[in-house]
C-alpha positions in Angstrom: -46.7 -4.2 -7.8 -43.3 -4.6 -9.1 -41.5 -1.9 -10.4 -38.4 -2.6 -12.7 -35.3 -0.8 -11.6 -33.8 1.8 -13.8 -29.4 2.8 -14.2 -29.1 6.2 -13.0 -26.8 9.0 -14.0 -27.0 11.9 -11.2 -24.6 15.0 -11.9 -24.2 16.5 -8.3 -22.4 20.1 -8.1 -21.7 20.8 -4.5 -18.9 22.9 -2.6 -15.3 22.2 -3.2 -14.4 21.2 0.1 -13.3 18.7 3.0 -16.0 15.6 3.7 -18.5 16.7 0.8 -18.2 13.6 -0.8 -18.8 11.9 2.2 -21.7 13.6 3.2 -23.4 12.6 -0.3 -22.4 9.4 -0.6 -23.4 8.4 3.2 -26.7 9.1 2.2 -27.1 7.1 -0.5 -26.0 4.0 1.6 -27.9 5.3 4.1 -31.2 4.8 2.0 -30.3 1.7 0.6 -28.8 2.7 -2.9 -25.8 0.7 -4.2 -23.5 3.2 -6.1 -22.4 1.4 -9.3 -19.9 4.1 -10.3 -18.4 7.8 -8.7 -16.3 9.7 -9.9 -15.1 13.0 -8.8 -13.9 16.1 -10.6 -12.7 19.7 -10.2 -14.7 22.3 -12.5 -14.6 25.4 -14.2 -15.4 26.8 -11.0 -12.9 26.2 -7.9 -15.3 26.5 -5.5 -17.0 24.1 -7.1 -16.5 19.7 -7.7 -18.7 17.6 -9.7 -19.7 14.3 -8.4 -21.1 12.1 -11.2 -23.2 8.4 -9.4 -24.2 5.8 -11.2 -26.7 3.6 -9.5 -29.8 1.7 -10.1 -33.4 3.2 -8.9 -37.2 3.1 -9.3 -39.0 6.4 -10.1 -40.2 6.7 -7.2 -37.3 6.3 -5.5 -35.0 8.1 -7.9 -37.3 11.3 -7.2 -36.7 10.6 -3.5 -33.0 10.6 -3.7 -32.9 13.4 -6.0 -34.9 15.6 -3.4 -33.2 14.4 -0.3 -29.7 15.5 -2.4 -30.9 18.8 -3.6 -31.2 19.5 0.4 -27.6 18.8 1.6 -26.7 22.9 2.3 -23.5 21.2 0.3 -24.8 20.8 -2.9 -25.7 23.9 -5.2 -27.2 21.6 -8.3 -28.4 18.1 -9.3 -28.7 16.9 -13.1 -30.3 13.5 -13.5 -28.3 12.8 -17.1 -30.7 11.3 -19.3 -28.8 9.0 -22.9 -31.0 11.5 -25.1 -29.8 15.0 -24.2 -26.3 13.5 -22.2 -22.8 12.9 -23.4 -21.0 9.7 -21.0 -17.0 9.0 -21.2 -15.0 6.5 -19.2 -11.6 5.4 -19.1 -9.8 1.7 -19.6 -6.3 1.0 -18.3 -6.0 -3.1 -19.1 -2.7 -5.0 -18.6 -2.3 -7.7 -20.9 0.3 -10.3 -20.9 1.9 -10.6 -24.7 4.9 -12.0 -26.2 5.4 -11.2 -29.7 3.3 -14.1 -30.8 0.1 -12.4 -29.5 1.1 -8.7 -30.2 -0.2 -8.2 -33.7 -3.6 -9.2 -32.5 -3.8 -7.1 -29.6 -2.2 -4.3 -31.9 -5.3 -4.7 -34.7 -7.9 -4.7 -32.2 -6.5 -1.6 -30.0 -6.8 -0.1 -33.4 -10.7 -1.0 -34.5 -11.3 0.4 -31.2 -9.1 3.7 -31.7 -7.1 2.6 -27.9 -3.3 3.3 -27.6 -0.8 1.4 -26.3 0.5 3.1 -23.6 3.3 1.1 -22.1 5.3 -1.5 -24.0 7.5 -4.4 -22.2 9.2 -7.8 -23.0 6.2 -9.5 -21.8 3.1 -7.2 -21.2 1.2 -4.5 -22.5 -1.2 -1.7 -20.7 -3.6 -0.4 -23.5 -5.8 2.9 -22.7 -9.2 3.4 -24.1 -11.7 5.8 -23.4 -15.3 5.7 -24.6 -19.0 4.8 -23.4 -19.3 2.1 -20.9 -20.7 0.0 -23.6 -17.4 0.0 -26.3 -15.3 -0.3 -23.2 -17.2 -3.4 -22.2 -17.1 -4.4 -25.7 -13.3 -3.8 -25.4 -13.1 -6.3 -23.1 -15.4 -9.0 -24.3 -12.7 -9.0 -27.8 -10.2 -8.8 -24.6 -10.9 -11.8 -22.8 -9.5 -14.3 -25.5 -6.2 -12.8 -24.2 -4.1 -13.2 -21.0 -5.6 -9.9 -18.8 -3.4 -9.7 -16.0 -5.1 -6.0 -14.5 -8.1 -4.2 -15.3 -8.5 -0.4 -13.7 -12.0 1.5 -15.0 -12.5 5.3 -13.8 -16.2 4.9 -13.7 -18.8 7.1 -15.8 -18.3 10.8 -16.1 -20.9 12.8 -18.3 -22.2 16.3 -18.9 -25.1 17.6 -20.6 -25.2 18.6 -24.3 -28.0 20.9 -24.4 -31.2 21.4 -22.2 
């Protein structure tokens, strides 16, 4: 029976120490899951980090992770972050080659999407944009008629709104 795979978000809190992210991410690979996205990040708490995945998953084998996670002696919480009750951010760095013939373009579209221009040069421009996956890959679509030179996403970050 086929069963459709799903794009994970997994908030992992675990210890704020030395090979911790190693230890959850070798398992993943270990059990065949490709990690679309990780990012890493200091809390509130400094003996706690927060290790946000993305990757994509059955049910099943989203609950299997999610158990096999919650048993590292490393990790103190997992969230699975769900679009309804979940609040996602990522960041855009994107070089674009300009000369003042394309500027005024680039300069109405960085504004329809609220970016900033973040680095100014005779012949290029580095815009930043932060938002949900989706307006940053919208971003880029708009982007592409344009000579992109660099591209450099963070990968998804997100927290819970309310339980």
């Amino acid at each position: 029976m086929y069963r459709p795979l799903k794009k994970e978000i997994v908030s992992v809190l675990v210890d704020n120490q030395a090979n911790v992210l190693t230890r959850v991410v070798s398992m993943f690979g270990r059990r065949g899951f490709n990690i679309d996205s990780l990012t890493v990040s200091a809390t509130n708490d400094p003996q706690l980090s927060r290790i946000t995945i993305v990757f994509n998953a059955t049910e099943q084998s989203m609950q299997q992770i999610i158990t096999q996670t919650e048993k590292l002696e490393v990790v103190k919480d997992v969230f699975v972050l769900n679009r309804e009750n979940s609040l996602y951010r990522e960041l855009l760095l994107i070089k674009v080659n300009a000369g003042d013939a394309e500027r005024t373009g680039i300069k109405e579209i960085v504004d329809i999407y609220r970016a900033k221009i973040v680095d100014l040069s005779r012949g290029s421009m580095i815009i930043e944009l932060t938002g949900t996956p989706e307006k940053l890959n919208g971003f880029m679509d708009v982007m592409s008629v344009y000579d992109v030179s660099e591209v450099c996403r963070t990968g998804i970050t997100g927290i819970e709104t309310n339980k």
